[in-house]
C-alpha positions in Angstrom: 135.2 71.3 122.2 131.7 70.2 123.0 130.2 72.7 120.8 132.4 71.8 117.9 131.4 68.2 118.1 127.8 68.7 118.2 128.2 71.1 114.8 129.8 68.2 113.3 127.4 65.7 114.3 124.7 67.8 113.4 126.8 68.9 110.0 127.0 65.1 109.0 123.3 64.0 109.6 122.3 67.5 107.3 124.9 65.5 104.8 123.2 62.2 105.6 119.5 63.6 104.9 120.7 65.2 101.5 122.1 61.6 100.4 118.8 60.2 101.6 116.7 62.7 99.7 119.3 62.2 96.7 118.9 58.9 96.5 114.9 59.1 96.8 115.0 61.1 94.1 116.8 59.2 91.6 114.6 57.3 89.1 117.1 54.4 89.4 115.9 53.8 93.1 113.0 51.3 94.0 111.7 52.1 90.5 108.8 50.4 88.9 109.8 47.6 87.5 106.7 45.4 87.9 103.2 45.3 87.5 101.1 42.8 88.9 97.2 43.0 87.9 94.3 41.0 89.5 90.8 40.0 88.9 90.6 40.2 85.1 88.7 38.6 83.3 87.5 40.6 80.1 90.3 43.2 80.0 93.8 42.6 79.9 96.7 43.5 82.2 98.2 45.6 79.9 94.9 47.4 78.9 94.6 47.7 82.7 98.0 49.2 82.8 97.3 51.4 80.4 94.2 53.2 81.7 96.0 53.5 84.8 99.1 55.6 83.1 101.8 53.3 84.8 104.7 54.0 83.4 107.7 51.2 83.8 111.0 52.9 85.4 109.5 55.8 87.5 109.6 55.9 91.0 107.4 53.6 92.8 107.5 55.8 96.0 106.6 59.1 93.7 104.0 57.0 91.9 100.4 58.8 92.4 98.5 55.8 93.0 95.2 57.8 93.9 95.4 59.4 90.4 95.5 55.6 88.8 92.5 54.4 91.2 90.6 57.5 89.6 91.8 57.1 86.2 90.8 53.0 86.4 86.9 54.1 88.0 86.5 56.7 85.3 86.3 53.6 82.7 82.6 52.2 82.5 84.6 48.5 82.1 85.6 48.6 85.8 83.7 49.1 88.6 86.5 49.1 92.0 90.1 49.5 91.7 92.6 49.3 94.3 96.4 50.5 93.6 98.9 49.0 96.0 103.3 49.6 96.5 105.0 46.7 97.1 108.6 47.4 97.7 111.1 47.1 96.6 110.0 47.7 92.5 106.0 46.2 92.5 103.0 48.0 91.9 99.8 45.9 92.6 96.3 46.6 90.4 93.4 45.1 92.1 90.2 46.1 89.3 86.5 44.4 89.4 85.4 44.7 86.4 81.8 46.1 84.9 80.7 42.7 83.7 77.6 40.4 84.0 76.9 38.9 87.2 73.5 37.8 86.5 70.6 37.5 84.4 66.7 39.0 85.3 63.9 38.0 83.6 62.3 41.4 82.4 58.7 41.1 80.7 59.8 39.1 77.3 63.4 39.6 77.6 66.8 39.6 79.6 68.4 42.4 81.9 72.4 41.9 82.1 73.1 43.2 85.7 76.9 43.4 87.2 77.5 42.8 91.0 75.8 46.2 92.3 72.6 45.2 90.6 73.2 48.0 87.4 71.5 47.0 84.3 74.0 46.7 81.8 72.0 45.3 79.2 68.5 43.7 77.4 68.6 41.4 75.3 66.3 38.7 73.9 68.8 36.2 73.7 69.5 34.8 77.0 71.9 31.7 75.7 74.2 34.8 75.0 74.4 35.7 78.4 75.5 32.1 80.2 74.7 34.1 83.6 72.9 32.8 86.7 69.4 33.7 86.5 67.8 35.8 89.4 64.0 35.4 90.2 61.7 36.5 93.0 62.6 40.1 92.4 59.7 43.1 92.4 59.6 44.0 88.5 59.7 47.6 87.7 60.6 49.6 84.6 64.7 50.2 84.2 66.7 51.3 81.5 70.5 50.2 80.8 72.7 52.2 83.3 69.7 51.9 86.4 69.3 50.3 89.1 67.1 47.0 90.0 63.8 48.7 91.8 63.7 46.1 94.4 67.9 46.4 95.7 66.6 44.6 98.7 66.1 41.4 97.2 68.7 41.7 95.2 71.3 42.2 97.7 70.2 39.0 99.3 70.5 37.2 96.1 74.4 39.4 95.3 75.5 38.2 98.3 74.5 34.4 97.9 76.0 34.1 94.3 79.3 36.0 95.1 79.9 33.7 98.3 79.3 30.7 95.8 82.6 28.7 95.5 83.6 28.5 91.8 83.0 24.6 92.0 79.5 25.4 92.7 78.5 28.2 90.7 79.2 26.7 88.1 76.7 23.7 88.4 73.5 26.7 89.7 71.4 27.8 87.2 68.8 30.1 89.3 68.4 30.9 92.7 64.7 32.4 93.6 64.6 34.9 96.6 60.8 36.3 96.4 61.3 35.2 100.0 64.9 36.4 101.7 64.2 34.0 104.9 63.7 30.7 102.4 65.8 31.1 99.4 65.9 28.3 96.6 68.9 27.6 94.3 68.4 25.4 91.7 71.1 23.6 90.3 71.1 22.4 86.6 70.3 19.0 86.8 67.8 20.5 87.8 67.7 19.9 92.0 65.9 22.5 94.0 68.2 23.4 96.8 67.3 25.1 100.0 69.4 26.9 101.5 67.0 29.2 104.0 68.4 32.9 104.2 71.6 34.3 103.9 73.1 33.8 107.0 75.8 31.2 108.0 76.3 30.1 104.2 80.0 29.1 104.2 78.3 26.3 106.5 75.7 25.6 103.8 77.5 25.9 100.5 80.3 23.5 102.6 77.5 21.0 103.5 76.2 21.5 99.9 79.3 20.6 97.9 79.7 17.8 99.9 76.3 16.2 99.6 75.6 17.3 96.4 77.4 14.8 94.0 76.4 12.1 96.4 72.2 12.9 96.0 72.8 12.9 92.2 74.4 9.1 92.4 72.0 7.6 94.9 69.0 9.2 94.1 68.8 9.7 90.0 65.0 8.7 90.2 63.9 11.2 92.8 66.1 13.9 91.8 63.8 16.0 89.8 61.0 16.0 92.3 63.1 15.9 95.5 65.2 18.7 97.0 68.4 19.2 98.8 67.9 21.1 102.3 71.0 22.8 103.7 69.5 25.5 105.8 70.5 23.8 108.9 74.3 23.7 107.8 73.6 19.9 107.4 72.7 18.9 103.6 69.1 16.1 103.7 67.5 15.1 100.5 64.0 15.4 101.0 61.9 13.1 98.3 59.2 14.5 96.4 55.3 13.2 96.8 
């Protein structure tokens, strides 16, 4: 008797994996029917969708989501991708895209470089870039698709602009790190802002956004020859001579 029961209980959970594996396979369970796509801001989510060959209505547990990761690097547009599930019937594209992050002077013209410090272009026109301007870097000779020469100093001034809040970024319209330990941003008004190296700036852009509007009120006649210190975490207009 005991060995007939354990044949049927062993019977019914090789009946109870088949369903399981049944039901896996059916293209009507947890399918696709979502996709959600983050970070764009030149290409589209349905350009996005299709370099990634998603295809509504298949599986999202048979979905090869290391296959879309490679298929979104191999574009030149976009620099990371990240492919996530999210049950029950989400798939969630996470791209950066190749774009301008910021501009380099370069002898009589402009170098377009994305986050990583890749040149992505020269140009004479700068207006046409509406990028952040980097100074303070080593010049050396680069062609589109290189590197900056001097990746240290750019690094320092990657990781300052991409901490930047939005609010902020907007209103900067250089930032000058010839030396790493004293960098200078310098806002568009213009108001030279120092912000000291690149350490503890959450505390300084904080400081920053909340003295900034402030200096430009009270002190309109100083503020082209003052500046704004923040390298303590604590924002003090110094005036000029």
């Amino acid at each position: 008797m005991l060995a007939k029961k354990k044949v049927r209980i062993a019977f019914l959970l090789l009946l109870l994996l088949l369903f399981c594996w049944q039901l896996v396979q059916a293209p009507w369970f947890l399918a696709v029917r979502e996709v959600e796509v983050m970070n764009t801001s030149t290409l589209s989510p349905w350009e996005v969708e299709q370099i990634a060959g998603v295809y509504r209505g298949t599986s999202l547990l048979k979905a090869d989501i290391r296959e879309m990761k490679r298929r979104l690097e191999a574009d030149e547009r976009i620099l990371h991708a990240e492919v996530k599930r999210r049950l029950p019937q989400t798939l969630v594209i996470i791209i950066q895209e190749n774009v301008g992050f910021a501009a380099v002077p370069y002898f009589s013209s402009w170098l377009e470089v994305n986050h990583e410090g890749r040149v992505l272009s020269v140009t004479n026109h700068f207006s046409a870039l509406n990028l952040p301007i980097v100074t303070g870097l080593n010049r050396s000779v680069v062609k589109v698709g290189d590197f900056l020469g001097d990746q240290a100093r750019w690094q320092v001034a990657s990781k300052c602009l991409s901490q930047l809040p939005a609010s902020l970024l907007n209103q900067i319209s250089e930032i000058n790190v010839s030396d790493p330990t004293s960098i200078v941003l310098y806002s568009r008004d213009p108001l030279r802002i120092l912000i000291g190296d690149s350490n503890n700036l959450e505390k300084k852009y904080r400081a920053l956004a909340g003295m900034l509007d402030r200096v430009r009120e009270d002190q309109k006649e100083e503020l082209a020859n003052g500046q704004l210190d923040v390298s303590s975490g604590k924002a003090v207009f110094i005036k000029g001579p």
